[in-house]
PDB file of N, CA, C and O in Angstrom:
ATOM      1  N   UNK A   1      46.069  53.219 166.103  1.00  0.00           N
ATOM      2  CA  UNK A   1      46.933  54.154 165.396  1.00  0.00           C
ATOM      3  C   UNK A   1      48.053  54.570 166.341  1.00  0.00           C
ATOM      4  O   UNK A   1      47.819  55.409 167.210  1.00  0.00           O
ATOM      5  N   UNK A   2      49.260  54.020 166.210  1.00  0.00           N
ATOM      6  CA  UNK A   2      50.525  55.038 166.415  1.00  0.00           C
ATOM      7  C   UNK A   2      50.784  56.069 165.601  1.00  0.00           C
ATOM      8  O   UNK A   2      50.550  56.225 164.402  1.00  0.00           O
ATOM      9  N   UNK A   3      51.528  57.062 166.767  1.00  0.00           N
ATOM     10  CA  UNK A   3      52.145  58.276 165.960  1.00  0.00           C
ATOM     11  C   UNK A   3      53.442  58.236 166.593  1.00  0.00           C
ATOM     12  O   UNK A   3      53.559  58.053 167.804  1.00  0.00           O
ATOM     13  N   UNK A   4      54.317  58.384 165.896  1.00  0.00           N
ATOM     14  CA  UNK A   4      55.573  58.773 166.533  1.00  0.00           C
ATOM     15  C   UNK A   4      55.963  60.327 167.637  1.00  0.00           C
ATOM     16  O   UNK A   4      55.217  61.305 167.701  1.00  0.00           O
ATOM     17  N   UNK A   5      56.660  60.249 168.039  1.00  0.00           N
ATOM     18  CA  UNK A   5      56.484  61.644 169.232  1.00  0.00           C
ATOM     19  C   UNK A   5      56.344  62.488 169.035  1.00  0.00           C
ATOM     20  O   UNK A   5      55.659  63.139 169.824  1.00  0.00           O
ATOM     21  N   UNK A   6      57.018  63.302 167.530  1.00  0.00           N
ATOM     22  CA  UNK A   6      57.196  64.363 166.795  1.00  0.00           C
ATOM     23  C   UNK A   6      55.373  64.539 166.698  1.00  0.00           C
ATOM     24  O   UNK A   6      54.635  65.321 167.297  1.00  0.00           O
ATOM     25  N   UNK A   7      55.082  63.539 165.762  1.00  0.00           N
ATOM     26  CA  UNK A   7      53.846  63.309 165.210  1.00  0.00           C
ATOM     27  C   UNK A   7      52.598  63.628 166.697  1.00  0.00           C
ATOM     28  O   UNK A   7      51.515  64.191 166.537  1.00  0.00           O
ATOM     29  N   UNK A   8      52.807  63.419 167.241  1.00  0.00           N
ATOM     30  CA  UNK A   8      51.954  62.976 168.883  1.00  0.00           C
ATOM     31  C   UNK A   8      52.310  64.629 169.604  1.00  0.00           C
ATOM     32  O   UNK A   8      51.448  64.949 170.422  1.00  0.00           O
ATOM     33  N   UNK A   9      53.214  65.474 169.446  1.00  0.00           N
ATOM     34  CA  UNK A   9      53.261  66.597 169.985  1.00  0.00           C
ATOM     35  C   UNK A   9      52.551  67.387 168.979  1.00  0.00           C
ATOM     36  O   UNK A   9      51.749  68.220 169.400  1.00  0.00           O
ATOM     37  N   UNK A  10      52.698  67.273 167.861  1.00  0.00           N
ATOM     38  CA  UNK A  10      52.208  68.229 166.525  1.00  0.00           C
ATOM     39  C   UNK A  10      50.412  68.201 166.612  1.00  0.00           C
ATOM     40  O   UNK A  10      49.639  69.122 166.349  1.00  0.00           O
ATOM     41  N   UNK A  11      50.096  66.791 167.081  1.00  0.00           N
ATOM     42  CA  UNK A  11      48.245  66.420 167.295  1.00  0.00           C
ATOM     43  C   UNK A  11      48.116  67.354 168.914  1.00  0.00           C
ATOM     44  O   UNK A  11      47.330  68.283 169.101  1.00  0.00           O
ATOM     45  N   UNK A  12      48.828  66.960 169.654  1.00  0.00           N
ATOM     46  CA  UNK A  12      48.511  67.661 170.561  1.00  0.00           C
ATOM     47  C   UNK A  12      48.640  69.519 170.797  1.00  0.00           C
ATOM     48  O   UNK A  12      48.114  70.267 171.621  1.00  0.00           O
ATOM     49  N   UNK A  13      49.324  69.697 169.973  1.00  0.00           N
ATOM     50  CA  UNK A  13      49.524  71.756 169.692  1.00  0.00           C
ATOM     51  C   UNK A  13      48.318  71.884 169.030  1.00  0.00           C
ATOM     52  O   UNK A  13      47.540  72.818 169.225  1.00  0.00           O
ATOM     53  N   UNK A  14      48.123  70.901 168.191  1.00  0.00           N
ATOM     54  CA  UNK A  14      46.668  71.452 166.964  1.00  0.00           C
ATOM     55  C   UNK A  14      45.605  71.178 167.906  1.00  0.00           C
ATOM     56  O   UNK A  14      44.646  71.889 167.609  1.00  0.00           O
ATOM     57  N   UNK A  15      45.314  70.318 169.103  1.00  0.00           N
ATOM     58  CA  UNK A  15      44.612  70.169 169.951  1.00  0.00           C
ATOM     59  C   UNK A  15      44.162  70.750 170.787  1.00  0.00           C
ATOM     60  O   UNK A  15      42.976  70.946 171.054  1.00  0.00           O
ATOM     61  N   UNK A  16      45.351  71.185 171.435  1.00  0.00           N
ATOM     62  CA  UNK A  16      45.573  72.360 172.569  1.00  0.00           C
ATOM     63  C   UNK A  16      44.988  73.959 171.970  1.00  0.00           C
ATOM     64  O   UNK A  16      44.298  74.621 172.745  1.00  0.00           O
ATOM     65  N   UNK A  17      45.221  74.374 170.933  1.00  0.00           N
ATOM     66  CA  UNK A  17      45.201  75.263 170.257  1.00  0.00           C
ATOM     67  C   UNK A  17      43.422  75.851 170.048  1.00  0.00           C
ATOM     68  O   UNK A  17      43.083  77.031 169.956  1.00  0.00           O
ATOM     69  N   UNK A  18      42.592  74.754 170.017  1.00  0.00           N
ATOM     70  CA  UNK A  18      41.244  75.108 169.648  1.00  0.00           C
ATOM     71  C   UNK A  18      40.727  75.391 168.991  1.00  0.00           C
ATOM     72  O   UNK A  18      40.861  74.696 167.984  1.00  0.00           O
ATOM     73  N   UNK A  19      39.672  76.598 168.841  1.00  0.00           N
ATOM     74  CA  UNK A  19      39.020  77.262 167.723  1.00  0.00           C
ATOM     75  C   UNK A  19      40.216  78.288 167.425  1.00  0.00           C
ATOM     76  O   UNK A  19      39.895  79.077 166.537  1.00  0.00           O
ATOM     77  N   UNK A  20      41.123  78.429 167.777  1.00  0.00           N
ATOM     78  CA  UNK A  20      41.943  79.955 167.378  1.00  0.00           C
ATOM     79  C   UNK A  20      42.933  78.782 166.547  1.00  0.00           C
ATOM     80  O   UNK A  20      43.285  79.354 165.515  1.00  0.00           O
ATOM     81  N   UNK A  21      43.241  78.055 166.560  1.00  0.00           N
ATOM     82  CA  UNK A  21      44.274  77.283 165.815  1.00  0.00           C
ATOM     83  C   UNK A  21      45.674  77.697 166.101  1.00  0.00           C
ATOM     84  O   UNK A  21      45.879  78.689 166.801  1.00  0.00           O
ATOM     85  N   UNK A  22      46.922  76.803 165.463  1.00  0.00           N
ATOM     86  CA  UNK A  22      48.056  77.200 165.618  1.00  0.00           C
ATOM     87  C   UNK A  22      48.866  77.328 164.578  1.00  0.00           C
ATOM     88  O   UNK A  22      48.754  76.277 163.946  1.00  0.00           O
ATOM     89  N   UNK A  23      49.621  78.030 164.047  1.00  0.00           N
ATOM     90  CA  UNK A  23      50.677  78.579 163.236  1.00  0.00           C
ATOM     91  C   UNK A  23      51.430  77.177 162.549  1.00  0.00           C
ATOM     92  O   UNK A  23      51.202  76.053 162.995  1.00  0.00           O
ATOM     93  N   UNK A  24      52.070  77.353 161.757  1.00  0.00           N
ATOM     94  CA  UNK A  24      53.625  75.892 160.913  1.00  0.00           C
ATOM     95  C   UNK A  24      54.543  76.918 162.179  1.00  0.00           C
ATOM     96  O   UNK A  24      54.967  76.267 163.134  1.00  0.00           O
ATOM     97  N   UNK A  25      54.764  78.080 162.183  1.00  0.00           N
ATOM     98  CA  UNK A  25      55.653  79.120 162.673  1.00  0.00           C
ATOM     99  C   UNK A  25      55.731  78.965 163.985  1.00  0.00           C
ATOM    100  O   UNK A  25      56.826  78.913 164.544  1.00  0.00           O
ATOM    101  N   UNK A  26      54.545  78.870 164.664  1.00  0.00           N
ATOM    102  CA  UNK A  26      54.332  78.570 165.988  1.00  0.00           C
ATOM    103  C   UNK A  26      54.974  76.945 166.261  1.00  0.00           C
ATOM    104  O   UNK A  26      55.999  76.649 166.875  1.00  0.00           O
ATOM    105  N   UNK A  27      54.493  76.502 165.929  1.00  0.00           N
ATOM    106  CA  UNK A  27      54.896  74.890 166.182  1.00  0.00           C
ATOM    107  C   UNK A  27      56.209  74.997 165.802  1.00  0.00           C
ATOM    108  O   UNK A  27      57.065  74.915 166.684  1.00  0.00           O
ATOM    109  N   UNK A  28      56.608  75.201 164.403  1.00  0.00           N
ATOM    110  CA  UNK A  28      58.050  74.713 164.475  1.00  0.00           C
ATOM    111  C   UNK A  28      58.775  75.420 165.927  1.00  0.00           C
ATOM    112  O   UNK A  28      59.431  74.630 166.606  1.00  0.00           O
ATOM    113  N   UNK A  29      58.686  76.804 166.400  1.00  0.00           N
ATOM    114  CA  UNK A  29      59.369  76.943 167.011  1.00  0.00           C
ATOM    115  C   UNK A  29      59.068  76.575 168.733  1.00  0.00           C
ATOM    116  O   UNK A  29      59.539  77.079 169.752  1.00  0.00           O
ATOM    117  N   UNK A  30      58.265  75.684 168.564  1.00  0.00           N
ATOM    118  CA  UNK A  30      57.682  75.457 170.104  1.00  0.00           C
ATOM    119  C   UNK A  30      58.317  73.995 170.146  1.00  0.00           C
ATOM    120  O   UNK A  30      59.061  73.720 171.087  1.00  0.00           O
ATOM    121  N   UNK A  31      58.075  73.136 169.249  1.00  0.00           N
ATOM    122  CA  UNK A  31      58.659  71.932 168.891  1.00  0.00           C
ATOM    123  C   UNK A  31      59.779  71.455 168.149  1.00  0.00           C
ATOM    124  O   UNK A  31      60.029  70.273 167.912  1.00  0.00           O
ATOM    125  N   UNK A  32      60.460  72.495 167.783  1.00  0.00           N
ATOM    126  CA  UNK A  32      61.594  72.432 167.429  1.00  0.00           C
ATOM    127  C   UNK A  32      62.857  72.836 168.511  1.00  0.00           C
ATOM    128  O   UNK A  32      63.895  73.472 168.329  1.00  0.00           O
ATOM    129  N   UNK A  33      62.393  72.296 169.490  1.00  0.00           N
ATOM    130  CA  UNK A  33      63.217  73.291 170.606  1.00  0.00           C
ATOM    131  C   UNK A  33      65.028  73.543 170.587  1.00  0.00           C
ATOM    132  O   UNK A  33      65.786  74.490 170.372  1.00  0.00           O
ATOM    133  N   UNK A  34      65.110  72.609 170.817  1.00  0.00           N
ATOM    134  CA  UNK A  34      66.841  72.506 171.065  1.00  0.00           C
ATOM    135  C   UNK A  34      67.524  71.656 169.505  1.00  0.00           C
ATOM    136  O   UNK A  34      68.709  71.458 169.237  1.00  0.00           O
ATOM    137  N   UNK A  35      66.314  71.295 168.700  1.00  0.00           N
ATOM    138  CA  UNK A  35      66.757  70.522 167.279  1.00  0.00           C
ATOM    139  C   UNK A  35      67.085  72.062 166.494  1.00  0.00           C
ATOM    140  O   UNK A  35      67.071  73.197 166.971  1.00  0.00           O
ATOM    141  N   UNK A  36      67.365  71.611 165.178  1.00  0.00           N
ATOM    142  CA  UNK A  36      68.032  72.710 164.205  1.00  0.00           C
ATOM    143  C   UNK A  36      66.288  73.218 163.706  1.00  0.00           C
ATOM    144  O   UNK A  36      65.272  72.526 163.643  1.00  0.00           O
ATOM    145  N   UNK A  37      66.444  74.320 163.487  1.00  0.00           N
ATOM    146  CA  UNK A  37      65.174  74.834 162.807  1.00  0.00           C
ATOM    147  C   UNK A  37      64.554  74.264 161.483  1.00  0.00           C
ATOM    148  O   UNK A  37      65.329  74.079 160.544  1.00  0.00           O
ATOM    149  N   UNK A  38      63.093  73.941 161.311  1.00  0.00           N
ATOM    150  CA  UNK A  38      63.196  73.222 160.002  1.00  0.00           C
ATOM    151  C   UNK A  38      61.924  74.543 159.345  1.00  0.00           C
ATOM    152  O   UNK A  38      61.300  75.376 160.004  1.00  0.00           O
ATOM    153  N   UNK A  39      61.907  74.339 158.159  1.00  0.00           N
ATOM    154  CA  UNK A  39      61.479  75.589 157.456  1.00  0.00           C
ATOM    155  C   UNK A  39      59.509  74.473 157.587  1.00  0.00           C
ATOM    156  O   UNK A  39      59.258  73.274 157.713  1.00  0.00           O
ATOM    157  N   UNK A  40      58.647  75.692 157.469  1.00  0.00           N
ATOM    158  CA  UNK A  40      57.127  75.388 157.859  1.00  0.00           C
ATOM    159  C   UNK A  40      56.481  74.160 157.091  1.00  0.00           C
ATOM    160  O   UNK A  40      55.613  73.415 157.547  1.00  0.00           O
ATOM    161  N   UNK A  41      57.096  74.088 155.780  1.00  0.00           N
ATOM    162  CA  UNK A  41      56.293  73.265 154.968  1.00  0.00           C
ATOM    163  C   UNK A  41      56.482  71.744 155.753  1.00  0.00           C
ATOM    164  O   UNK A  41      55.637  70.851 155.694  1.00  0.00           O
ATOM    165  N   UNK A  42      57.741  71.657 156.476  1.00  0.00           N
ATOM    166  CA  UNK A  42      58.157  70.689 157.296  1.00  0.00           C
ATOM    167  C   UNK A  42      56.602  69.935 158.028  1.00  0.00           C
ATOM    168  O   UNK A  42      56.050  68.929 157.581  1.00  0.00           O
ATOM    169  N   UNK A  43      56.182  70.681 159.137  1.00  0.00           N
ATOM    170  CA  UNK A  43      54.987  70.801 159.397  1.00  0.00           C
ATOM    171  C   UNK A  43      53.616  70.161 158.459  1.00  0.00           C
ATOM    172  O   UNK A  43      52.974  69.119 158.596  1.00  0.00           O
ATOM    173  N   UNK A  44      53.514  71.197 157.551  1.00  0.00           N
ATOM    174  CA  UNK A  44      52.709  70.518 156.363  1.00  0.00           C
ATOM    175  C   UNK A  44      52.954  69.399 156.038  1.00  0.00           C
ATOM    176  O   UNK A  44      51.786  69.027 155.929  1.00  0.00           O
ATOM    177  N   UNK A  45      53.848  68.058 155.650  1.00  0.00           N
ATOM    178  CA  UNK A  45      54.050  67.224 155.352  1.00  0.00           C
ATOM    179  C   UNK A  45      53.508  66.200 156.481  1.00  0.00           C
ATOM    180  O   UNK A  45      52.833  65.186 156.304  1.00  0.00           O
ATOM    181  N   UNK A  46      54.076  66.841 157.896  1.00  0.00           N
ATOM    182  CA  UNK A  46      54.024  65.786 158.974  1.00  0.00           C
ATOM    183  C   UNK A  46      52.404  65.735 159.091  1.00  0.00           C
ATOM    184  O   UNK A  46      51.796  64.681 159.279  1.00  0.00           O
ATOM    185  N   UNK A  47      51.774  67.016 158.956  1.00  0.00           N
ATOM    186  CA  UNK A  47      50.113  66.562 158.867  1.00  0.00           C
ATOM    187  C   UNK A  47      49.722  65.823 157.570  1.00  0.00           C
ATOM    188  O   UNK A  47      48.990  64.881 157.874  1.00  0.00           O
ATOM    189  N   UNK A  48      49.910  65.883 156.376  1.00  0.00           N
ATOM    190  CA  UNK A  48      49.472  65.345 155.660  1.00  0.00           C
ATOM    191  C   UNK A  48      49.824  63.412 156.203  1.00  0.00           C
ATOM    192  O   UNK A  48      49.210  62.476 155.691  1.00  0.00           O
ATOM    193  N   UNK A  49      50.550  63.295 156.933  1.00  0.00           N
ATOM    194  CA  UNK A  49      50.845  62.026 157.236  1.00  0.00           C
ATOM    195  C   UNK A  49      49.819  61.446 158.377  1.00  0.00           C
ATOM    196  O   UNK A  49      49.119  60.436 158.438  1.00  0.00           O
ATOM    197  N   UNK A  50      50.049  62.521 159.224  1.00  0.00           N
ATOM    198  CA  UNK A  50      48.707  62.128 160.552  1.00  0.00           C
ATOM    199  C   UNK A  50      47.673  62.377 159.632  1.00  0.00           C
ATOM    200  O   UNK A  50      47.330  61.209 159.819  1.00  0.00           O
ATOM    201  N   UNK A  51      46.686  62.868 158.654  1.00  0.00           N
ATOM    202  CA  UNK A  51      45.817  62.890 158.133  1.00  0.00           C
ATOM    203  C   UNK A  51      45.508  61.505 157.680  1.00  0.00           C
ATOM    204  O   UNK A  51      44.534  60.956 158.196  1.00  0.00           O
ATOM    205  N   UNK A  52      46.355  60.729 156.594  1.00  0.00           N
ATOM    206  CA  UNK A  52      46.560  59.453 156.401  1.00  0.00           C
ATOM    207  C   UNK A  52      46.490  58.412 157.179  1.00  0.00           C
ATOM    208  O   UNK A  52      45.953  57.356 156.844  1.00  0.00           O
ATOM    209  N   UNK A  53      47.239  58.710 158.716  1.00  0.00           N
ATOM    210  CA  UNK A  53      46.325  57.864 159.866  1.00  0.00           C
ATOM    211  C   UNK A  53      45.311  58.559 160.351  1.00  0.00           C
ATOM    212  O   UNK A  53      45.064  58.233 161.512  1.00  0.00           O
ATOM    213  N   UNK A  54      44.719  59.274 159.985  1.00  0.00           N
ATOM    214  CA  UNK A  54      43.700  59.509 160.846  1.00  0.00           C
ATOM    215  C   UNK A  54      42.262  59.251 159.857  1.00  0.00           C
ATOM    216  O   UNK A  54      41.086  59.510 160.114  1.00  0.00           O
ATOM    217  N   UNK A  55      42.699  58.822 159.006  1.00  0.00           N
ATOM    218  CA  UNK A  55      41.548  58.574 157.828  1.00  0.00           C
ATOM    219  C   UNK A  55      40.435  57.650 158.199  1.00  0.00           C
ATOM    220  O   UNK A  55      39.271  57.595 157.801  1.00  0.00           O
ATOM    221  N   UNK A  56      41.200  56.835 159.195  1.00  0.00           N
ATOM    222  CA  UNK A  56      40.137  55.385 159.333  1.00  0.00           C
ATOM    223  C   UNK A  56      39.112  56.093 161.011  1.00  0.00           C
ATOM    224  O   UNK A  56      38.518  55.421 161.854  1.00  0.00           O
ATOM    225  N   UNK A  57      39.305  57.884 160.925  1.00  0.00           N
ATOM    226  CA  UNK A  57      38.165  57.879 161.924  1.00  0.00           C
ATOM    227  C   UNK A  57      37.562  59.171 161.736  1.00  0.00           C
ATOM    228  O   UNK A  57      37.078  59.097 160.607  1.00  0.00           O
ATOM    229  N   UNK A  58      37.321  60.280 162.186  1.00  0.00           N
ATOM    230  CA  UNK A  58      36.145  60.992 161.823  1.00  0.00           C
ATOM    231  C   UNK A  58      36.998  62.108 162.546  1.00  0.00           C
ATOM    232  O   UNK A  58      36.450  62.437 163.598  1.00  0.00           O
ATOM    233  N   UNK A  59      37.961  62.666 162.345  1.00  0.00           N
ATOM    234  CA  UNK A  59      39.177  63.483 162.763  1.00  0.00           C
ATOM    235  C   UNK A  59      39.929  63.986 161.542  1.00  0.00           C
ATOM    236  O   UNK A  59      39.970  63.246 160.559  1.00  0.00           O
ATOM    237  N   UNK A  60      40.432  64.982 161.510  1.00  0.00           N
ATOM    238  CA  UNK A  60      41.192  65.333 160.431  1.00  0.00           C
ATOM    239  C   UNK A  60      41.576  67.052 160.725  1.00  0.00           C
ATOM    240  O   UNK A  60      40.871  67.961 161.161  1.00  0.00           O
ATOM    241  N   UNK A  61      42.920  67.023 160.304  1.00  0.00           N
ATOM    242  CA  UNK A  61      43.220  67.979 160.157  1.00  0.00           C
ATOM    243  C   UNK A  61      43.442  69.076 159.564  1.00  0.00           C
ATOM    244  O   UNK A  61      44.129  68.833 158.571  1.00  0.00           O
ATOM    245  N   UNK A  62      43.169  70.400 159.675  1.00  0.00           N
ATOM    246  CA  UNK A  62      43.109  71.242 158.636  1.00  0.00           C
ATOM    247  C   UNK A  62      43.566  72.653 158.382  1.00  0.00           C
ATOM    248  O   UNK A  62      44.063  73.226 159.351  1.00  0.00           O
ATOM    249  N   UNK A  63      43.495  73.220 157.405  1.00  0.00           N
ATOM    250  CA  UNK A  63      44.236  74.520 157.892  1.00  0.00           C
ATOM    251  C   UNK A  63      43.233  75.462 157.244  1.00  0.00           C
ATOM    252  O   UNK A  63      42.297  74.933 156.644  1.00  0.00           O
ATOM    253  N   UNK A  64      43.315  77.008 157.293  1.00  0.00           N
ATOM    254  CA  UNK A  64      42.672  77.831 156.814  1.00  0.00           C
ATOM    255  C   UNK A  64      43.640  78.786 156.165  1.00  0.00           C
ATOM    256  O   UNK A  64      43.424  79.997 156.113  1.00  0.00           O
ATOM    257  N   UNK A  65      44.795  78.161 155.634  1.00  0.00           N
ATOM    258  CA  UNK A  65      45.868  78.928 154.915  1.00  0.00           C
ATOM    259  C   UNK A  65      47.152  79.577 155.815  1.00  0.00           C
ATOM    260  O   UNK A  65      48.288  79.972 155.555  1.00  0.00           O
ATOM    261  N   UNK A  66      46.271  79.448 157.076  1.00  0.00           N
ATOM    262  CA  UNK A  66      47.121  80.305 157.760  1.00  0.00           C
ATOM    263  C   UNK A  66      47.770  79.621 159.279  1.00  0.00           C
ATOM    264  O   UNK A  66      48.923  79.755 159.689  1.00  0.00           O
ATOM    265  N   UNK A  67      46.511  78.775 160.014  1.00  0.00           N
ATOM    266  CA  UNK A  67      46.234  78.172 160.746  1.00  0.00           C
ATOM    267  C   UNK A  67      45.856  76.777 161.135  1.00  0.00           C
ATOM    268  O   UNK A  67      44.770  76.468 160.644  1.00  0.00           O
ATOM    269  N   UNK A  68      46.400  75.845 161.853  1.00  0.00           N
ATOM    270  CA  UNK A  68      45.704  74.396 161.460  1.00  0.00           C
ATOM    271  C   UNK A  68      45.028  74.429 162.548  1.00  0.00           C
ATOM    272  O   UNK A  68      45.294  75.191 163.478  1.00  0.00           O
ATOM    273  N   UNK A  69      43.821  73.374 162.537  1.00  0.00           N
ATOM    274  CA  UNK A  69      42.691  72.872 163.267  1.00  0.00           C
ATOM    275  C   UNK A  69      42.603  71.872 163.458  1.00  0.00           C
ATOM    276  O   UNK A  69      43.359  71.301 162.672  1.00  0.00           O
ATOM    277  N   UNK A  70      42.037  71.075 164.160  1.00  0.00           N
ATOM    278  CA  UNK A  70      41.944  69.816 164.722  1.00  0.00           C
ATOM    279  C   UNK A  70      39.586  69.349 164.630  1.00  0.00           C
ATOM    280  O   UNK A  70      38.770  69.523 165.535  1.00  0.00           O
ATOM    281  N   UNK A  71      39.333  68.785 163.185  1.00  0.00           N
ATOM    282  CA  UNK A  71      38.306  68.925 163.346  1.00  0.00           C
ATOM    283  C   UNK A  71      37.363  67.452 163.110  1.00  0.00           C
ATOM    284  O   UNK A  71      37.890  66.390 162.779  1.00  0.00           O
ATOM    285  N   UNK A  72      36.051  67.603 163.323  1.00  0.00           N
ATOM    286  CA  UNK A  72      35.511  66.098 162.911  1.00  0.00           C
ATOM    287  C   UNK A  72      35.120  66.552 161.907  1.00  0.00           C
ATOM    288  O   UNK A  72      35.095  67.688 161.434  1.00  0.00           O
ATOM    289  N   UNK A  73      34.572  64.887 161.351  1.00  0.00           N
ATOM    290  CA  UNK A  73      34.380  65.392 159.451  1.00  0.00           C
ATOM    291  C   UNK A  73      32.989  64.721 160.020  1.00  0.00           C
ATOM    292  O   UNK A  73      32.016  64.596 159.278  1.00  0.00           O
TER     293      UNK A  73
END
């Protein structure tokens, strides 16, 4: 599985992040650094895509409405 860089920093914040999880709010503005601001759902989309690669393993990502996680299924 490739991820593109965007994609590969976004796995690694939800990674880094742990049991406390991380924000669309947080990330966009941690990873959006010097680019134009993109509104949260932005975020949401790019996981629903790493979810799609990540289907073929026992990883997946998730949120609790508020927060995403990085979990095994």
């Amino acid at each position: 599985m490739r991820l593109t860089p965007l994609k590969a920093e976004i796995v690694d914040k939800i990674k880094a992040a742990g049991d406390i999880g991380v924000s669309s709010i947080e990330m966009v503005h941690d990873l959006y650094r010097d680019r134009h601001l993109v509104n949260p759902t932005t975020i949401k989309a790019h996981v629903c895509q790493i979810n799609d690669l990540l289907a073929a393993t026992n990883w997946r990502i998730c949120s609790d409405g508020r927060r995403w996680f990085l979990r095994r299924s």
